[in-house]
LUMSE-63291 format. One record per residue (C-alpha): residue number from 1; residue in one letter; x, y, z. Coordinates in steps of 0.001 Angstrom, whole numbers. Layout:
N
+-----+------+---------+---------+---------+
|  nr | rest |      c1 |      c2 |      c3 |
+-----+------+---------+---------+---------+
| NUM |    A |       X |       Y |       Z |
...
+-----+------+---------+---------+---------+
***
This chain:
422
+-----+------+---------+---------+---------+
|  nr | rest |      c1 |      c2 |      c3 |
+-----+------+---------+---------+---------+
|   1 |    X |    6047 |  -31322 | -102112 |
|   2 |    X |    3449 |  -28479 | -101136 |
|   3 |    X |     893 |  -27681 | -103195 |
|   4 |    X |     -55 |  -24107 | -103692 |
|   5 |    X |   -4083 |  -23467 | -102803 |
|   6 |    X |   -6339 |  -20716 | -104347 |
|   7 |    X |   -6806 |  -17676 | -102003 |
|   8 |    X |  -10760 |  -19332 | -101268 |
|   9 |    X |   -9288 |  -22477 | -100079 |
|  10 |    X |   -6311 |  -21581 |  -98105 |
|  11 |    X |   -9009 |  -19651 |  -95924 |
|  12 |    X |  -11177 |  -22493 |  -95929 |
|  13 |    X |   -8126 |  -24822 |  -94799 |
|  14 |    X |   -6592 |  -22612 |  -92686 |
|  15 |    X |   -6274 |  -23298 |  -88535 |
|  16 |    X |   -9158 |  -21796 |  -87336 |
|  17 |    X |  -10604 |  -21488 |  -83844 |
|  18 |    X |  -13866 |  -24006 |  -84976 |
|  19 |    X |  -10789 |  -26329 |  -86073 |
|  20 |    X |   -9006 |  -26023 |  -83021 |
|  21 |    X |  -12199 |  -26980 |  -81148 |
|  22 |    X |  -13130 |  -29575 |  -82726 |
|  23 |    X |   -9574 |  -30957 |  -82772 |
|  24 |    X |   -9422 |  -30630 |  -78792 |
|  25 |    X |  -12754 |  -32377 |  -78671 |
|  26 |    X |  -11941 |  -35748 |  -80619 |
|  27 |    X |   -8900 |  -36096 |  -79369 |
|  28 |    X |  -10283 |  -35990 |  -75863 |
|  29 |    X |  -12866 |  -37792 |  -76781 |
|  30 |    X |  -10969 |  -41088 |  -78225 |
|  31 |    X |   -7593 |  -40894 |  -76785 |
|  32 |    X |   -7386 |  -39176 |  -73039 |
|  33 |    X |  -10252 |  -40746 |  -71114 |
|  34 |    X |   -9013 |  -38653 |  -67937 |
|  35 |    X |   -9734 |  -35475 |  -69858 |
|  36 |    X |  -12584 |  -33540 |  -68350 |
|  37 |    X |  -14526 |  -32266 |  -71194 |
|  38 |    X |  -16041 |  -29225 |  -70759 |
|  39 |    X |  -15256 |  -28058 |  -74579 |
|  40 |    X |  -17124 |  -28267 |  -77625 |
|  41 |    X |  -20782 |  -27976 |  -78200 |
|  42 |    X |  -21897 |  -31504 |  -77782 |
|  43 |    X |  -25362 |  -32323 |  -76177 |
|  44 |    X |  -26024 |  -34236 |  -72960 |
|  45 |    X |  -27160 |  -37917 |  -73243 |
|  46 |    X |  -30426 |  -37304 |  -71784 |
|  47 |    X |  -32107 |  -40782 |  -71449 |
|  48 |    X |  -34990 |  -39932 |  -72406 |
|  49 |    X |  -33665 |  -38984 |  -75886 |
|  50 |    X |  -31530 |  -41245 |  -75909 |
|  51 |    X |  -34543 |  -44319 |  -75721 |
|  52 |    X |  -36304 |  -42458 |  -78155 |
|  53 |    X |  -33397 |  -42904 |  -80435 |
|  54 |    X |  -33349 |  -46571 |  -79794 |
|  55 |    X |  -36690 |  -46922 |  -80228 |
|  56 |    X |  -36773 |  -44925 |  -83634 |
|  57 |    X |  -33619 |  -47187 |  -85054 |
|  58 |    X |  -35378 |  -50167 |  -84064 |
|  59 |    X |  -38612 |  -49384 |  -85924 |
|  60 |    X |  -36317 |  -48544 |  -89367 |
|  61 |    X |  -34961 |  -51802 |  -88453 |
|  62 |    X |  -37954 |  -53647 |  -88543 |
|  63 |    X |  -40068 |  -52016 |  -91143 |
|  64 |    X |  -40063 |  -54030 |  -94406 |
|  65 |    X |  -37304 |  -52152 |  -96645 |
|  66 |    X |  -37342 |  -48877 |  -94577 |
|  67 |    X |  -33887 |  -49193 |  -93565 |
|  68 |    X |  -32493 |  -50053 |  -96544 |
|  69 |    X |  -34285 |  -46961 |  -98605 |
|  70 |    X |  -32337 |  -44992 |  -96078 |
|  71 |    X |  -29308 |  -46344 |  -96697 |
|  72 |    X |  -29362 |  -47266 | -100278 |
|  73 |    X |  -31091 |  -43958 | -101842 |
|  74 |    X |  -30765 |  -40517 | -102607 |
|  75 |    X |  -32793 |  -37879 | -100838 |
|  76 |    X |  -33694 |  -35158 | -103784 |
|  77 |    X |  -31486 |  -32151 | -102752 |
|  78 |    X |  -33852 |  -30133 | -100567 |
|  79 |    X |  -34701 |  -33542 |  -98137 |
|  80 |    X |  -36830 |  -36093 |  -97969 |
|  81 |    X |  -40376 |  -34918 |  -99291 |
|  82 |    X |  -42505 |  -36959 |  -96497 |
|  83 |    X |  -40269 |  -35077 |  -93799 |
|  84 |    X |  -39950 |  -31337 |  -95563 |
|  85 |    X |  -43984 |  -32104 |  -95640 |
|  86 |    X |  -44678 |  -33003 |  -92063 |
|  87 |    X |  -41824 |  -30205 |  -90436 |
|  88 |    X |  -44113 |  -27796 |  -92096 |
|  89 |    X |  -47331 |  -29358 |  -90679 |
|  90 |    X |  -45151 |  -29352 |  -87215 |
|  91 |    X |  -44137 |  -25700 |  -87271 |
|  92 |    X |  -47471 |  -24487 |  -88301 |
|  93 |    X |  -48883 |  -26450 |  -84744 |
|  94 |    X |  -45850 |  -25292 |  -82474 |
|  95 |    X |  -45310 |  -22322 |  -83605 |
|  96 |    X |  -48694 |  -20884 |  -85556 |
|  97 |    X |  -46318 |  -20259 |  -88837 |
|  98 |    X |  -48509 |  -20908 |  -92439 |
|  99 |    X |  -45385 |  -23061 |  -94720 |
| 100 |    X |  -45196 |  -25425 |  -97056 |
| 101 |    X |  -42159 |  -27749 |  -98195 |
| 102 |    X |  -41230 |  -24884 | -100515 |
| 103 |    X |  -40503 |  -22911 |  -97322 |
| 104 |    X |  -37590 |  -25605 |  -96515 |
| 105 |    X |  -34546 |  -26976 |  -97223 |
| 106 |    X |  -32159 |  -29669 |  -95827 |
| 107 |    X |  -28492 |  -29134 |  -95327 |
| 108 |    X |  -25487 |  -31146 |  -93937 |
| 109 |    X |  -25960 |  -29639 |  -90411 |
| 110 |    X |  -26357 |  -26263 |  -89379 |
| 111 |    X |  -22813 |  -25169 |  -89638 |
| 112 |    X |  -23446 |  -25904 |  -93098 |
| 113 |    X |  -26433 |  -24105 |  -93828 |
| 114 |    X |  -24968 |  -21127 |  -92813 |
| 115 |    X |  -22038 |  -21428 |  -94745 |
| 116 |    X |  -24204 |  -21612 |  -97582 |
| 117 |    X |  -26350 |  -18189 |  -96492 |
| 118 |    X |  -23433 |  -16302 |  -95592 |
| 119 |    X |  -22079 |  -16783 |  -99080 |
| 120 |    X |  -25036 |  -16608 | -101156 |
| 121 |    X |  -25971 |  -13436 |  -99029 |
| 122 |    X |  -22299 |  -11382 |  -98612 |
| 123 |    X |  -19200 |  -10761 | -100580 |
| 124 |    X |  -18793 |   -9652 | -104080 |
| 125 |    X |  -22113 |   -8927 | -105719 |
| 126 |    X |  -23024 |   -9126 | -109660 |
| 127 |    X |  -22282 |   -5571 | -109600 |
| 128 |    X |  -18636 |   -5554 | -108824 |
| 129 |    X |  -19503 |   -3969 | -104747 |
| 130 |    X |  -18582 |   -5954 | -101583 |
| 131 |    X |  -21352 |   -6895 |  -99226 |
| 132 |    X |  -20650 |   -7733 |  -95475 |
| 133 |    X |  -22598 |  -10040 |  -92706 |
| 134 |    X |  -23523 |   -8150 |  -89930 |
| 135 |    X |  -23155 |   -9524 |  -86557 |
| 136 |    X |  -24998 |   -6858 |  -84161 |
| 137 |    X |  -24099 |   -8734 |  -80582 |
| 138 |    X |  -20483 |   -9882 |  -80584 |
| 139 |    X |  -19353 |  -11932 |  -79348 |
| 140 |    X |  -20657 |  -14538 |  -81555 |
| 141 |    X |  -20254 |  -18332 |  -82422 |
| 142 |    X |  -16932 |  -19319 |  -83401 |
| 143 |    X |  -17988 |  -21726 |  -86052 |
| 144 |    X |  -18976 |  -18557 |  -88370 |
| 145 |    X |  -15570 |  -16963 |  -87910 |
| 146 |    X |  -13632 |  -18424 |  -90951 |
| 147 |    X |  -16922 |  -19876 |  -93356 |
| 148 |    X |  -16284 |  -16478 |  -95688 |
| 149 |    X |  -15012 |  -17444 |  -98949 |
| 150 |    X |  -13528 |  -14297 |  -99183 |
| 151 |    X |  -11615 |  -12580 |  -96280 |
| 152 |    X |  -13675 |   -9530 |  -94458 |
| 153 |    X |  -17066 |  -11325 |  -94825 |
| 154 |    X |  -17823 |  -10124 |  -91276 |
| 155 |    X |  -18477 |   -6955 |  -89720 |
| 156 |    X |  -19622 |   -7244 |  -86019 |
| 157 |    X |  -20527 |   -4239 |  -83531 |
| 158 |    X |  -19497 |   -4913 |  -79795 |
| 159 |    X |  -22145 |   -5746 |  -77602 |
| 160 |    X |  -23087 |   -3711 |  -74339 |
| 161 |    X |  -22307 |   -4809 |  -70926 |
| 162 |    X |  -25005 |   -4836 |  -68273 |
| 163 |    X |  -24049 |   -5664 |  -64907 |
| 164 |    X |  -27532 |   -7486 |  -64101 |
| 165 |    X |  -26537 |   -9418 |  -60719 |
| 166 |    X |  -23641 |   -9755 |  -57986 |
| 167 |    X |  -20689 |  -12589 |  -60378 |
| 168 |    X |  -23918 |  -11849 |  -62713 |
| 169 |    X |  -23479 |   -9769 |  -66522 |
| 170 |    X |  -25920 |   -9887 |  -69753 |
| 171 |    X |  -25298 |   -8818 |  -72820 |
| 172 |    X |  -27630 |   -6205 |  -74913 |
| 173 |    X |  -27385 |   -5080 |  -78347 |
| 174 |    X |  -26050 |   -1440 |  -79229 |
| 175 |    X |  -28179 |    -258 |  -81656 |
| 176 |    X |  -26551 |    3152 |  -82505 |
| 177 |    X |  -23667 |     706 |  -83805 |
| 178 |    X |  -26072 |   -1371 |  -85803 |
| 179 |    X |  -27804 |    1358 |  -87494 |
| 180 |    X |  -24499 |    2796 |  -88272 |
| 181 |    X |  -23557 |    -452 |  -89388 |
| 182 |    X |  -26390 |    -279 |  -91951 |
| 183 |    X |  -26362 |    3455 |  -92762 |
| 184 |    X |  -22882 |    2238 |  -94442 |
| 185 |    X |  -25037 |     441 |  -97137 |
| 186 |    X |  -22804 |   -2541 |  -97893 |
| 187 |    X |  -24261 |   -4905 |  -95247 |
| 188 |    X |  -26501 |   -8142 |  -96762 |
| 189 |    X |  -27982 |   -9387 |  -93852 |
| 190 |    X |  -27869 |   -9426 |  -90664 |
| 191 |    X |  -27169 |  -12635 |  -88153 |
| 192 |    X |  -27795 |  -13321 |  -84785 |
| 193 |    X |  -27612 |  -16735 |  -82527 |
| 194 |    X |  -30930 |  -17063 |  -80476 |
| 195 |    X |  -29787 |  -18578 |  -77996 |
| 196 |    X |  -26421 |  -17233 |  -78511 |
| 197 |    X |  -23217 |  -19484 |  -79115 |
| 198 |    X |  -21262 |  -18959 |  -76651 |
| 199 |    X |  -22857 |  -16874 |  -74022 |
| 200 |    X |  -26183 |  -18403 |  -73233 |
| 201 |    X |  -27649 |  -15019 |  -74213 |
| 202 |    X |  -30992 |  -14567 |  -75178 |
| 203 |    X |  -32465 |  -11790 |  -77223 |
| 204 |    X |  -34926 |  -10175 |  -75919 |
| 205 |    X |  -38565 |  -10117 |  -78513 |
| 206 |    X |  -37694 |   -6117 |  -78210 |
| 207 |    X |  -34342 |   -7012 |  -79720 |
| 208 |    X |  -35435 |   -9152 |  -82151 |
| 209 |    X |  -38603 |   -6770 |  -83376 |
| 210 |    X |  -35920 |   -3612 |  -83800 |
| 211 |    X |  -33167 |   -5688 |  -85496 |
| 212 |    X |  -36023 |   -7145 |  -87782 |
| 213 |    X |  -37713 |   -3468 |  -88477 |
| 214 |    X |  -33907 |   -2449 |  -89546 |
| 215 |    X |  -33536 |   -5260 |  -91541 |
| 216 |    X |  -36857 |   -4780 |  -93797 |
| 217 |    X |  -36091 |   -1087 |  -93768 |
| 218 |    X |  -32600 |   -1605 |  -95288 |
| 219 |    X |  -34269 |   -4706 |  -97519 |
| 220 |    X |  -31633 |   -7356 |  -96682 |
| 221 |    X |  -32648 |  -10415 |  -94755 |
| 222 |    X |  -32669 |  -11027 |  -91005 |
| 223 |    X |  -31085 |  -15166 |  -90546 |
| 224 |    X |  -31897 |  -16172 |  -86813 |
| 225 |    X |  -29906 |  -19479 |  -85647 |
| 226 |    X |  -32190 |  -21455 |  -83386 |
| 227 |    X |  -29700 |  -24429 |  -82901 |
| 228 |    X |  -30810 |  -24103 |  -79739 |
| 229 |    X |  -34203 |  -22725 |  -79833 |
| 230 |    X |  -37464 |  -23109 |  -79783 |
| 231 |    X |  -39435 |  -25794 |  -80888 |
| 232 |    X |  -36532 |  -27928 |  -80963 |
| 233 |    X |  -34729 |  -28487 |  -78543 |
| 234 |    X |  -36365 |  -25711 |  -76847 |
| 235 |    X |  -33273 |  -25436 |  -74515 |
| 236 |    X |  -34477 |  -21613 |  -73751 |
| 237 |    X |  -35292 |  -20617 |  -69931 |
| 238 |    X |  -36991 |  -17206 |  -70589 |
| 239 |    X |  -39285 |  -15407 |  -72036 |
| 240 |    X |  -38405 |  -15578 |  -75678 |
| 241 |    X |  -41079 |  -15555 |  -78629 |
| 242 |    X |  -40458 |  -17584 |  -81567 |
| 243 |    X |  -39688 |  -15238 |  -84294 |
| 244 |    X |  -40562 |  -15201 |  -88486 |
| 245 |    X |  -41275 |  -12640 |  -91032 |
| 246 |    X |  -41080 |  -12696 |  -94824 |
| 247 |    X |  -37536 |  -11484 |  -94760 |
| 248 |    X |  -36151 |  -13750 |  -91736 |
| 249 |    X |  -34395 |  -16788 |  -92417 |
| 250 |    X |  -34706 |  -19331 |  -89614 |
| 251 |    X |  -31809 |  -22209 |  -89251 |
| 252 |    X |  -32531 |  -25476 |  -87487 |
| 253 |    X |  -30928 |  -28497 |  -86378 |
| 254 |    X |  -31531 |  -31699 |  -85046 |
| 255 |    X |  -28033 |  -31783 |  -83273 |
| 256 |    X |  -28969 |  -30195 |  -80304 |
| 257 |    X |  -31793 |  -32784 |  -80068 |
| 258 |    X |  -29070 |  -35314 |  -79193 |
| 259 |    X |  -28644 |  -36363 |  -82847 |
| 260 |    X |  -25297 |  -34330 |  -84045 |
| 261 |    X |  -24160 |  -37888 |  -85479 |
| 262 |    X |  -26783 |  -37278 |  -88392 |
| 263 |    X |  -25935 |  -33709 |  -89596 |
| 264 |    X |  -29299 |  -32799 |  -90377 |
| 265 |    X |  -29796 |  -28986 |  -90399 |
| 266 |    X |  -32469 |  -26676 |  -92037 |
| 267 |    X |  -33050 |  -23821 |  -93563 |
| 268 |    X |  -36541 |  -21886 |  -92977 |
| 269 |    X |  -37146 |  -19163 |  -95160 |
| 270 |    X |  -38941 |  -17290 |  -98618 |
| 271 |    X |  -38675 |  -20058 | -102000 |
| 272 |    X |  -35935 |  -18398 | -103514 |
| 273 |    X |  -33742 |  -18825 | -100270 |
| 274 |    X |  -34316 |  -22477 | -100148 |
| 275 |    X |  -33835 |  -22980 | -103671 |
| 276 |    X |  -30935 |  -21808 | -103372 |
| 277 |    X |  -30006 |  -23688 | -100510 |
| 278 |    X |  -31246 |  -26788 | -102507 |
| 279 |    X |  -29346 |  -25819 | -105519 |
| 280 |    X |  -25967 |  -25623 | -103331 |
| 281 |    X |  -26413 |  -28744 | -101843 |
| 282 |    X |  -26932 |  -30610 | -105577 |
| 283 |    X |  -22741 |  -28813 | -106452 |
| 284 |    X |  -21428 |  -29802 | -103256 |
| 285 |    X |  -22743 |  -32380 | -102398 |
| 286 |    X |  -25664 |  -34467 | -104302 |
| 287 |    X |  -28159 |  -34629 | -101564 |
| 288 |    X |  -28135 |  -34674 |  -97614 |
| 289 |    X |  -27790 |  -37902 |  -94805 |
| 290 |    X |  -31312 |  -39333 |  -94876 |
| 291 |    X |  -30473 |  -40937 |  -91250 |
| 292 |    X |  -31799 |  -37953 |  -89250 |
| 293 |    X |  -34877 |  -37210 |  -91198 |
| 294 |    X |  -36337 |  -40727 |  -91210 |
| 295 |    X |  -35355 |  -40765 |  -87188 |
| 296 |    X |  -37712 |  -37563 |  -86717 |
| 297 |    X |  -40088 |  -37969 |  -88976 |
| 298 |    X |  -42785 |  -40265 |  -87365 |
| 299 |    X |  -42306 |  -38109 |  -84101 |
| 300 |    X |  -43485 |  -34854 |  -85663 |
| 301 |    X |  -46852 |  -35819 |  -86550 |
| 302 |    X |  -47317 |  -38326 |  -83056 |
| 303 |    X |  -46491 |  -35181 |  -80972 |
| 304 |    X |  -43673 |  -36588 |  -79633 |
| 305 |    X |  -40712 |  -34656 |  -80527 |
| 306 |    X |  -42388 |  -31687 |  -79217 |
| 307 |    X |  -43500 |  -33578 |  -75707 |
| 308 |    X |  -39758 |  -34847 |  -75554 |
| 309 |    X |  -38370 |  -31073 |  -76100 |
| 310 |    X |  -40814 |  -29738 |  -73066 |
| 311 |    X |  -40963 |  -32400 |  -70923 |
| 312 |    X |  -37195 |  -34048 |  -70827 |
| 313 |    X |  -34977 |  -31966 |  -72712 |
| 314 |    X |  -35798 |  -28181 |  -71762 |
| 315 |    X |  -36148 |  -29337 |  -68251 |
| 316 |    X |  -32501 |  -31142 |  -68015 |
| 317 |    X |  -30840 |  -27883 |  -69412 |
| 318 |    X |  -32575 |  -25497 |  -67256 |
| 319 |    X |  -31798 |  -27331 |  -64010 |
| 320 |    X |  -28572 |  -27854 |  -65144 |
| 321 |    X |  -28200 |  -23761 |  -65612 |
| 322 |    X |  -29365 |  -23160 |  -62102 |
| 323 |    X |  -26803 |  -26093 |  -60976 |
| 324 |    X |  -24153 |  -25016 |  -63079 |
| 325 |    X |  -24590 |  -21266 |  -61419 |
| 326 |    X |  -24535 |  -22631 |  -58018 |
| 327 |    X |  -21219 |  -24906 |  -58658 |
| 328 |    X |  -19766 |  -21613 |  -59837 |
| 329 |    X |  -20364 |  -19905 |  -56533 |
| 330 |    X |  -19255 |  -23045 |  -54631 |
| 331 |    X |  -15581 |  -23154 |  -56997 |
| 332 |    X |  -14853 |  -19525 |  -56388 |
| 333 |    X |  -16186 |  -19159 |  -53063 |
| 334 |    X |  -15137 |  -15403 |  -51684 |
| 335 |    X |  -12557 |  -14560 |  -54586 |
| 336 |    X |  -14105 |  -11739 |  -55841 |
| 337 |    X |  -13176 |  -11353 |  -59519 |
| 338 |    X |  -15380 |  -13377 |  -61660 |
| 339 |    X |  -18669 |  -12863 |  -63112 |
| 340 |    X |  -20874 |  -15276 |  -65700 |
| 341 |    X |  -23423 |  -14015 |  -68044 |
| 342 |    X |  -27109 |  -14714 |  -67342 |
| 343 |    X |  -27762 |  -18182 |  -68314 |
| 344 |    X |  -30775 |  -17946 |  -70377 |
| 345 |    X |  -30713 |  -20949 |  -72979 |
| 346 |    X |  -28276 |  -23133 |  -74252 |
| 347 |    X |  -25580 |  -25529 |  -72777 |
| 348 |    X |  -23106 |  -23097 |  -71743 |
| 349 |    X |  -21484 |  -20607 |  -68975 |
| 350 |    X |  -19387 |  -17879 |  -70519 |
| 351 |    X |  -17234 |  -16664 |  -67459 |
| 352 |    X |  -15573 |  -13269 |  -67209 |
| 353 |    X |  -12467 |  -12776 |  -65219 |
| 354 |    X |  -11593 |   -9202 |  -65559 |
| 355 |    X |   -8787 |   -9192 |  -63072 |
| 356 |    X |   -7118 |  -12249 |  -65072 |
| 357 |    X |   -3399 |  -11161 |  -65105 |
| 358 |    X |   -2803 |  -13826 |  -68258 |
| 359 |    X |   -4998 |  -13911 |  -71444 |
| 360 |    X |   -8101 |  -16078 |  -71084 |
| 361 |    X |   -6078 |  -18554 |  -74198 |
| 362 |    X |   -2571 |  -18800 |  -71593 |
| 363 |    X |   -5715 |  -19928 |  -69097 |
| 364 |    X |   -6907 |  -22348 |  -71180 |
| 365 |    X |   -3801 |  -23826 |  -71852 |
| 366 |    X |   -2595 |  -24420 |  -68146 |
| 367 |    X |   -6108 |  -25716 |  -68099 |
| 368 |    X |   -5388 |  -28790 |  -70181 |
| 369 |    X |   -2277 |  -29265 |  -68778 |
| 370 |    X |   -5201 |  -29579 |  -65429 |
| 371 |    X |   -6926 |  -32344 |  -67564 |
| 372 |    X |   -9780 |  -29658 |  -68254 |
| 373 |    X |  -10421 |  -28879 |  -71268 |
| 374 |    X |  -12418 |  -25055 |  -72356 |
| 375 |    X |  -13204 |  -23062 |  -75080 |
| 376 |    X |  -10408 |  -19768 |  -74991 |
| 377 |    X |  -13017 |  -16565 |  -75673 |
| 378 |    X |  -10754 |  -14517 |  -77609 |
| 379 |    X |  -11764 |  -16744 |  -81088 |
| 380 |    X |  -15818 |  -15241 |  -80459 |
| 381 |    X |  -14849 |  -11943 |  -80938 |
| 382 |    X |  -14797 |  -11494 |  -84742 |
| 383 |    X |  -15712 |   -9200 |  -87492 |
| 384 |    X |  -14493 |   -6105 |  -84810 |
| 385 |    X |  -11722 |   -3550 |  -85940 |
| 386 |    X |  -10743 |   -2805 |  -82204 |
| 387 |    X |   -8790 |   -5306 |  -80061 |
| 388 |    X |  -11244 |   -5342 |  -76865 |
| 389 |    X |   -9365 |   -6396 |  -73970 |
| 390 |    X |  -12683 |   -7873 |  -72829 |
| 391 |    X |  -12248 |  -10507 |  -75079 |
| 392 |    X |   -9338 |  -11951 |  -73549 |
| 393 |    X |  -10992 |  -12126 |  -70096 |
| 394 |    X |  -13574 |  -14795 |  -70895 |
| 395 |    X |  -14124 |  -18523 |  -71387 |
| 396 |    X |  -16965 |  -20567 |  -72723 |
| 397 |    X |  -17617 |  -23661 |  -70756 |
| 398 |    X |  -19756 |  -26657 |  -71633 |
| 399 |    X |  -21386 |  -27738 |  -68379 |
| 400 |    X |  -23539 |  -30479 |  -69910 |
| 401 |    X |  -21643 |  -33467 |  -69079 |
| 402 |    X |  -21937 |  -35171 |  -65387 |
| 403 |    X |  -21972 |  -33702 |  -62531 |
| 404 |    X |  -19190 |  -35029 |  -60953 |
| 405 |    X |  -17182 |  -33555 |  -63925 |
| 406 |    X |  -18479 |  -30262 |  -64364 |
| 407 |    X |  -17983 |  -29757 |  -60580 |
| 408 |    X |  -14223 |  -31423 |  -60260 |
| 409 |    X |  -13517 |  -28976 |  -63547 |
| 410 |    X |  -14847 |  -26131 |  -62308 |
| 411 |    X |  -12919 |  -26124 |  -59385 |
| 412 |    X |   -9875 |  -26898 |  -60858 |
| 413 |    X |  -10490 |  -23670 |  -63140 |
| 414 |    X |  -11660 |  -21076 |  -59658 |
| 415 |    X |   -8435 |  -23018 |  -58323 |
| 416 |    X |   -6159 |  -21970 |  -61014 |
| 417 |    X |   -7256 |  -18866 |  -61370 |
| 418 |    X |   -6892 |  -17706 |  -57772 |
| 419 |    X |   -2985 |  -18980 |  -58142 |
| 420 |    X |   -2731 |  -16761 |  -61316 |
| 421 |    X |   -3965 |  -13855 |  -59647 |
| 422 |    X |   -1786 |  -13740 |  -56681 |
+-----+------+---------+---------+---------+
***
């Protein structure tokens, strides 16, 4: 018989384009080996990374009672003291920033600490009024799209087009729609991707500074995701400073690392953030996977994690952006109606095809009929009131995988397209 949900949970359990995703990417991943996966956010296996993995679980192995204090004990809510301790130590060397543990709190992966912000930070306040997240460069990571508890959390303003390069676009924030945004007065904080999820897009330190100056002027917090960012896994190919102020809230995650298996994320920000975030996890969930943390934790203080990050991992990602541009030139050849946004960080190409005679979602799905398997754009345009027809044009592709994949998969997709378009 079916079971009648709250309004909260039907949205939580609701399809959803993060669902759909993630769907598409385990069932390629266990049950269609011929699938070409260029989906999903998953890292590369970068062997590098990977040894150091090895090398870390063998240590845990082999220390005394090490691995069974992992497995056998609770964590106190906000994470493991030793490793909340020596990530502050860590940030203050990479990154100059004066914290202490009190600055930090552990979450079940980053998808999860910003479930946690968004709600604690928008939607019905104490006083009865309604306050929204504001996305000011849309489009915007899918995963956010259906984390409200209740329905409008979002409120996004379109982002500007600059044509930056022949097949070559870039997005930039419009700030007259931000500040309009805020002159509203029910916005309670502002969120941006840096890198951005899906584009590859990376804010400029001008962009950051202005959205920040807004932000403090309209006292509501500024919460930067660094998934992808800098100190770990520094997967950034530009000039990009690393970014905090007494009202930003930084997100972290040791996914993008190569360890997504652990769900570690973090939250970075004032005490009674991170209480707060520590108080959240105790409801939902007692305390966070200790796996991750006790991984990490000896490399912060050897200096490791950060030489892996500049030495192996930033390195594979930015050769693999100046690859993954050239295989796009080499799949469409002379057709003329594609572009991809300037790959500045991250593991993705967001293509535009603004001649596309079929949705960008019909496209993906003659794609996996093709054994490829994207990311449809439309689901990254959220939180807008207009239907832009931009949004149907595009498609985020993972390009991470190997090379004889991403190459095979791209052509199948320049390929298909030129049949659509004749």
């Amino acid at each position: 018989m079916p079971f009648l949900f709250s309004s909260a949970g039907g949205r939580l359990a609701a399809r959803s384009g993060i669902l759909d995703l993630m769907d598409d990417l385990g069932r390629a991943l266990t049950s269609d080996p011929e699938m070409r996966m260029l989906g999903g956010g998953n890292p590369a296996h970068i062997p590098a990374a990977n040894a150091l993995w090895r090398q870390q679980m063998m240590s845990i192995l082999n220390d005394g009672d090490r691995m069974e204090r992992m497995l056998g004990n609770y964590d106190p809510p906000r994470g493991h003291p030793p490793f909340l301790r020596a990530l502050a130590d860590f940030l203050h060397t990479a990154c100059g920033w004066h914290l202490t543990p009190e600055n930090l709190a552990v979450t079940s992966g980053g998808q999860t600490a910003l479930f946690y912000l968004f709600n604690l930070l928008g939607g019905t306040m104490p006083d009865g009024s309604f306050r929204h997240i504001l996305l000011p460069l849309v489009p915007e990571y899918i995963g956010y799209a259906n984390q409200g508890i209740e329905a409008g959390l979002f409120m996004g303003c379109q982002a500007i087009i600059e044509e930056t390069a022949p097949h070559e676009f870039k997005y930039r924030v419009d700030f007259p729609a931000v500040e309009a945004a805020l002159h509203k007065g029910n916005i309670g904080a502002i969120c941006v991707s840096r890198p951005t999820n899906p584009t590859g897009n990376v804010l400029t330190d001008s962009e950051i500074d202005r959205l920040s100056s807004l932000a403090k002027a309209h006292h509501i917090p500024l919460i930067i995701d660094n998934a992808y960012g800098f100190p770990f896994p520094g997967a950034i190919f530009t000039e990009a400073t690393p970014f905090l102020d007494d009202h930003v809230i930084l997100t972290l995650s040791l996914s993008k690392l190569g360890l997504p298996g652990t769900r570690t994320g973090i939250v970075l920000g004032p005490p009674d953030i991170t209480n707060a975030i520590a108080a959240m996890t105790s409801v939902t969930g007692l305390a966070n996977s200790n796996a991750g943390q006790q991984i990490v934790l000896p490399l912060l203080s050897s200096g490791q994690l950060l030489d892996l990050c500049r030495n192996s991992i930033q390195p594979f990602y930015a050769q693999r952006a100046k690859d993954a541009q050239a295989w796009m030139h080499e799949a469409f050849g002379n057709f003329p109606h594609w572009s991809i946004h300037r790959i500045e960080g991250a593991f993705f190409v967001w293509l535009r095809l603004p001649s596309l005679p079929v949705p960008s979602r019909q496209l993906y799905h003659q794609l996996k009929q093709h054994k490829v398997l994207v990311v449809p754009g439309d689901p990254f345009f959220f939180g807008t009131e207009t239907d832009w027809p931009h949004q149907h044009e595009c498609l985020r592709i993972n390009c991470t995988g190997h090379e004889k994949t991403v190459r095979d998969a791209l052509g199948i997709i320049a390929s298909t397209v030129r049949e659509l378009s004749l």
